[in-house]
Residue, then its C-alpha position, 0 to 999 in steps of 0.5 A: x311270264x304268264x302260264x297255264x298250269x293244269x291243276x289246283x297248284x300248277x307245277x310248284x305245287x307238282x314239284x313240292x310234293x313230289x319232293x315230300x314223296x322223295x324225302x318221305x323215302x329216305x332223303x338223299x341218295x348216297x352215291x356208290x358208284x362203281x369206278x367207271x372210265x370215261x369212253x374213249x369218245x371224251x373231249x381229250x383234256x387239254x394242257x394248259x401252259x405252265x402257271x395258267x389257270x385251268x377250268x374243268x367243266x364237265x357235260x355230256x355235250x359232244x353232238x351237233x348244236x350241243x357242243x357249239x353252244x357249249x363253246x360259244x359259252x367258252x368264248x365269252x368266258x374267254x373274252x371276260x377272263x383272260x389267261x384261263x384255260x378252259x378243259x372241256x371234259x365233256x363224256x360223250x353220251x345223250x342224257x348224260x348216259x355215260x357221263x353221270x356214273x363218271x361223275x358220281x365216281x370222281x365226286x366220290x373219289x374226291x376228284x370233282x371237276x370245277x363245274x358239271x352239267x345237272x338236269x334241273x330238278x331232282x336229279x340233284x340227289x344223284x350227287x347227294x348235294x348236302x355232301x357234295x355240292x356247294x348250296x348257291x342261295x348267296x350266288x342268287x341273291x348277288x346275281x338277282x336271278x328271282x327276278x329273271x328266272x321263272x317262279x316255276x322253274x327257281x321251284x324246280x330248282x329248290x331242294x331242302x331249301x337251297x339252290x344247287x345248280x343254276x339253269x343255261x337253258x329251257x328245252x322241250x321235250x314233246x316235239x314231232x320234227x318231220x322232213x317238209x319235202x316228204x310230207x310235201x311230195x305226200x299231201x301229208x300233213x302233220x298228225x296231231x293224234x296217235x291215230x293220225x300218226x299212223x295214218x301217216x306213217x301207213x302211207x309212208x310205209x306203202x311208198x317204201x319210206x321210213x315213216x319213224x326215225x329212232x335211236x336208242x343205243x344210249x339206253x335212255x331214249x326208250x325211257x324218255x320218248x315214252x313220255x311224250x307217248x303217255x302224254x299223248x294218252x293221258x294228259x297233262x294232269x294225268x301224266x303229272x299225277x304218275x309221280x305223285x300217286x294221283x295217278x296209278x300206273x295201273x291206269x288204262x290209259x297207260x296200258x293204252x300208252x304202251x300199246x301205242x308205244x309198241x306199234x310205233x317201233x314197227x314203223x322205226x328204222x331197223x338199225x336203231x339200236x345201233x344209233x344214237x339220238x343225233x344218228x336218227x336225227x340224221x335220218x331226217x336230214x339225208x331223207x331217210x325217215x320222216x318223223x323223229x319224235x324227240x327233245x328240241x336239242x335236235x333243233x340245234x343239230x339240224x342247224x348245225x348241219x345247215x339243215x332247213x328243211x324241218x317243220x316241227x309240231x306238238x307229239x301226237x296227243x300233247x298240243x297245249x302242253x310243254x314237257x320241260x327239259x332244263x340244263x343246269x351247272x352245279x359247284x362241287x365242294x373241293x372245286x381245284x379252281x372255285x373263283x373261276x368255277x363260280x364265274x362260270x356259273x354267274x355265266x351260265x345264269x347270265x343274258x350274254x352266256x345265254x344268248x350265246x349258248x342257246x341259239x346253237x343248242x336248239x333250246x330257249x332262254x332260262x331267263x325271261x329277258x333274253x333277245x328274241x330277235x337272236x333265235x330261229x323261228x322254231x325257239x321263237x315257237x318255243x318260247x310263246x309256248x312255255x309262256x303260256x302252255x301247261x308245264x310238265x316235267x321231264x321225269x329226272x325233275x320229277x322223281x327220285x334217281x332210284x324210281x327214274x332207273x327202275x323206270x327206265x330199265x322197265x321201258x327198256x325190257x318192254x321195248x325188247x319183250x313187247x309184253x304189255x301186262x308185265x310192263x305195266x305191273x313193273x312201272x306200278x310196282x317201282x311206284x309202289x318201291x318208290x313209297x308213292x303208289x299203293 
C-alpha cells in the first residue's frame, strides 16, 4: 500500500518516539485495578455441555454492526473447529469504557479469559504485557502476517520488540456522517471547515432541527470526538506533535481547538449525556439530528439498522487526513484454553476472519489482500483513503494509559465547565506529568 505520511519519518517514526517518551517515564504500567463487577448489560456467559471445549473471548462489542461481525468471526471459527463452545464475554461500554477495568481485575486476579479485544498501539501497557500477556512474534512468522499487515501498522503493533496483539481490523476515527434527506430538503451540503459547520448547523437550528447529534455517557466520547476537532485546527503534524512534545498544548491553535469545541455543544442534542454513542447515531437514523461527528464503527450500526440514507465526509478541517483506529486480540498468560485461544488469534489475522468481521463492523481490512467486492461503498472510500492519506493515530496508540486518563478526565471537566485557559493549562500540564513537554 502507498501512503503519505506527513513529516520526515511518517507514522513509524511518530510511533517510536512516542514509545521512547513513554519508556523514558518509567516502563510498563503495573495494573492495580480495583475489583470491578462487569454490568448488568454483559453478554450472560453460556454453558457449554459437559466435556466440551469452552473459548472465552472478551470485548466491548455489544452495539449494532459491532456485535454482528463479532459473531460472523464465531461462525467461521465454528465451522473450523467444531465441538468448541465459544463464551461471548463481551462488557457492554463504547471504547471499552467499562470493559478495560474488568479486565485489568481478572488479569490481575489470575482469571484471565482465553482472548481479549486491545486498541493496537499503546494501550497494551494497560495490562503490563512483560507480566501478563504471551509475546506472538512466533504466531507472526507462522502465519506471514509482515507481508499482508501494513509496515505502519506491524510499527504500531511493537512494543520492547515483540507483537502483543494482532489487529481484525482498521477504522477511521474523523468522519461527518450526516442524514442525505436533511441536507437534501436544505440545499445543504456538506461542511468542510469549521466555519462551514456552523453555517450549517445555523441554518438547521432556524428550521427547528437538530443540526448535531451526540452522545456521551460513556465518558469517552468527549475525549475522543475532540480529537478530530484538534485535527481540524491544527493538522496533521500539528496534532502527531501533541504526543511528542513538538507540539505544546499551549499552542493557540489549540485554545482555538476548544473554543470551537464548546460551541459545537450548543447545537447538540440536550439529552446527550444520557446516550451513548449508538444512541446518537440513532438520532441520524429516525431524522432526529443531521450531523454526528464520530469513528466509522457507526457505518456498521447504520447498516445493521438497514439504514441507507447516510453520506459520510472528512470531519470539518481533516480532508487529507486519516485518524486511524485498530482493534486487535491479545493471549494472556494462564489462557484456561491456549490451543484454542490461539486458533482465534490465527482468525483474527487471517483473510476469511476479516472478510467475515468487518463488512458488519463498519471498519476495513487490517490486511492489504481482503476482497474489496464484499464492502459497502463507504469501506471502499475508506480503504483508498488509508492508502494514500496522512496517517494519524487515535490517542490510545499514541500515549501512555496514565496521560490518555488525564487527557480524557481534563476534555470531560471542560465540557461541563467551559472554561478554556483552565482546560488548556491542564492538557499542558498532563503533558508535562507525562515526561514529554516542558
Amino acid at each position: 500500500m502507498k501512503r503519505r505520511l506527513t513529516g520526515p519519518r511518517g507514522l513509524v517514526g511518530f510511533l517510536a518516539t512516542a514509545a521512547l517518551a513513554f519508556a523514558a517515564c518509567g516502563g510498563a504500567v503495573t495494573t492495580t485495578a480495583p475489583a470491578v463487577s462487569a454490568p448488568a448489560a454483559s453478554a450472560p456467559a453460556a454453558s457449554a455441555p459437559a466435556g466440551e471445549p469452552k473459548l472465552e473471548i472478551f470485548s466491548w462489542w455489544t452495539a449494532g454492526g459491532e456485535a454482528e461481525g463479532l459473531n460472523a468471526m464465531f461462525d467461521v471459527f465454528k465451522a473450523q473447529h467444531s465441538g468448541v463452545d465459544i463464551v461471548n464475554a463481551a462488557v457492554a461500554g463504547g471504547a471499552g469504557s467499562n470493559a478495560k477495568a474488568v479486565l485489568a481485575t481478572r488479569l490481575a486476579g489470575g482469571d484471565p479469559p482465553d482472548a481479549f479485544q486491545v486498541h493496537a498501539g499503546l494501550e497494551i501497557l494497560t495490562y503490563s504485557p512483560d507480566q501478563y500477556l504471551q509475546p506472538l512474534d512466533d504466531l507472526y512468522a507462522a502465519q506471514g502476517w509482515d507481508k499482508v499487515f501494513p509496515k505502519d501498522l506491524l510499527s504500531l503493533l511493537k512494543y520492547n520488540g515483540h507483537y502483543w496483539s494482532v489487529p481484525v481490523n482498521i477504522h477511521r476515527g474523523n468522519v461527518l456522517w450526516y442524514n442525505k434527506q436533511i441536507f437534501a430538503d436544505n440545499g445543504l451540503t456538506p461542511p468542510k471547515t469549521f466555519d462551514d459547520f456552523f453555517k450549517v448547523a445555523d441554518a438547521l437550528k432556524a428550521k427547528g432541527i437538530t443540526p448535531y447529534a451526540f452522545g456521551n455517557n460513556g465518558g469517552w466520547e468527549d475525549a475522543f470526538t475532540f480529537e478530530s476537532v484538534l485535527l481540524g485546527s491544527l493538522g496533521a503534524d500539528g496534532y502527531k506533535g501533541l504526543w511528542t512534545g513538538a507540539t505544546q498544548w499551549t499552542d493557540p491553535r489549540v485554545a482555538q481547538a476548544l473554543e470551537t469545541y464548546k460551541k459545537m455543544a450548543t447545537y447538540a442534542n440536550a439529552d446527550h449525556a444520557a446516550l451513548s454513542w449508538d444512541g446518537a447515531a440513532q438520532l441520524i437514523v429516525d431524522g432526529k439530528a443531521a450531523m454526528f461527528i464520530h469513528g466509522d464503527w457507526a457505518n456498521g450500526y447504520f447498516l445493521s439498522k438497514g439504514f441507507a440514507g447516510y453520506g459520510w465526509a472528512p470531519a470539518p478541517g481533516t480532508s487529507g487526513i486519516f485518524h486511524v483506529v485498530s482493534d486487535a486480540f491479545a493471549l494472556p498468560k494462564g489462557a484456561k484454553d491456549p490451543q484454542n485461544a490461539q486458533a482465534w488469534l490465527e482468525l483474527a489475522g487471517s483473510k476469511a476472519g476479516q472478510e467475515a468481521f468487518n463488512p458488519k463492523k463498519g471498519s476495513i481490512c487490517a490486511r492489504t489482500d481482503c476482497d474489496q467486492s464484499l464492502f459497502g461503498d463507504y469501506s471502499k472510500s475508506a480503504a483508498a483513503d488509508f492508502a494514500s492519506n496522512a496517517l494519524v493515530p487515535g490517542t490510545d496508540a499514541a500515549a501512555n494509559p496514565k496521560w490518555i486518563t488525564a487527557y480524557k478526565d481534563v476534555v470531560a471537566l471542560f465540557v461541563s465547565k467551559g472554561d478554556v485557559a483552565a482546560a488548556q493549562t491542564a492538557l499542558q500540564q498532563a503533558c508535562v506529568d507525562a515526561g514529554v513537554c516542558k
